[in-house]
N, C-alpha and C positions, 0 to 999 in steps of 0.2 A: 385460609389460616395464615398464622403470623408465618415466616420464613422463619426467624430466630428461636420460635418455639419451637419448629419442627426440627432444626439443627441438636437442640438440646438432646433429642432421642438417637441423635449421631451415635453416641458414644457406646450406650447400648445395644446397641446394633452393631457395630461394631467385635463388639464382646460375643454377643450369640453367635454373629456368621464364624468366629476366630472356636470359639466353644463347638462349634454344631462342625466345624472343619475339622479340627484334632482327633472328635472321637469316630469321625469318620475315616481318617487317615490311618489312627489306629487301628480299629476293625479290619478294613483294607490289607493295612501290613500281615497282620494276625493271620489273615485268609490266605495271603500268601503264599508267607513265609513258616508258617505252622505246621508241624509234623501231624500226619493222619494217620495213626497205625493203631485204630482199635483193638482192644483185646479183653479177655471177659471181666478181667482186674479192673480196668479204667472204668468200663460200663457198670459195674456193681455200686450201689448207690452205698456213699457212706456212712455209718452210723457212729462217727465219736469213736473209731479203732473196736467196735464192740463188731462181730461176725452178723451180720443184718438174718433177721429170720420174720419168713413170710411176706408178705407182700408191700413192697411202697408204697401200691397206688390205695392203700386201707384205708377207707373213711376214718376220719375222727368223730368224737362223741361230738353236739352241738354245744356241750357245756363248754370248751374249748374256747370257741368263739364268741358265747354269750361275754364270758368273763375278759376276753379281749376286748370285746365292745365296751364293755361297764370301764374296762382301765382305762380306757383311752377317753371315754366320755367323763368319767371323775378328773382326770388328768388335766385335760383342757379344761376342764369348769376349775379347777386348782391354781390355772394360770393367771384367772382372773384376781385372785390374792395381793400378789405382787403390785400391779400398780395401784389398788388402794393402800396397801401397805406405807408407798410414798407417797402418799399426797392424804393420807390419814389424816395429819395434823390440819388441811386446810378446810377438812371435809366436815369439821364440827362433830354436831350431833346428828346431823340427815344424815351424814356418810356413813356414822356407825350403823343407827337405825336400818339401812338401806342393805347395811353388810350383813348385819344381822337376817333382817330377813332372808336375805343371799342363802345363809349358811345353814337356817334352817328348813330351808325346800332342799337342799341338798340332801341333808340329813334325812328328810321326811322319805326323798328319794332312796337314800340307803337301805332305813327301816322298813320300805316296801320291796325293797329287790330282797332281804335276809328275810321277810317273812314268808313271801312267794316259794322259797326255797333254792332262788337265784346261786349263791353261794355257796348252795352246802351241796359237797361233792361224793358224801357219802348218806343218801339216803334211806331212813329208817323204817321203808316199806315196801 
């Protein structure tokens, strides 16, 4: 390989060893110089100033997580918007056409997750 191309990743490297040394140095100090004097206050898990009742380690529902999942896969499918957004004007009619379809396999996706009963957090059976 070239020398001068390998030089270029200098810099980055650079940055991670200087990165990956601070938060190590931190921790280090932490472990230190950190006071250890547990007591039943500190270990009691917080709930928002609300008195916690029953147990932390409590499964959640899976709805929980489904509708995690769906936000963050609509979300990212959402990002792609934006850069058609700017280059809309170069994109003619294939760009719309192409968007268009885009938007409605989204949507077909939606009306498949609300009719499965993906969404609905109060069901009527």
């Amino acid at each position: 390989m070239n020398q001068s191309y390998l030089s270029s990743y200098a810099p980055i490297l650079i940055y991670m060893l200087a990165a990956g040394a601070l938060a190590g140095g931190l921790l280090l100090a932490n472990w230190l110089i950190g006071e250890r004097r547990p007591n039943p206050t500190k270990l009691a898990p917080y709930e928002c100033g609300i008195p916690p009742t029953g147990d932390a380690r409590e499964p959640f529902a899976v709805k929980f997580y489904l509708v995690a999942m769906l936000f963050i896969l609509f979300d990212v499918e959402a990002v792609f918007f934006f850069p058609w957004a700017v280059v809309y004007r170069d994109l003619k009619m294939g760009g719309f056409i192409e968007m268009f379809l885009y938007i409605g396999i989204l949507l077909a996706g939606y009306v498949y997750l609300w009719k499965k009963g993906a969404l609905d957090w109060n069901p009527r059976g």
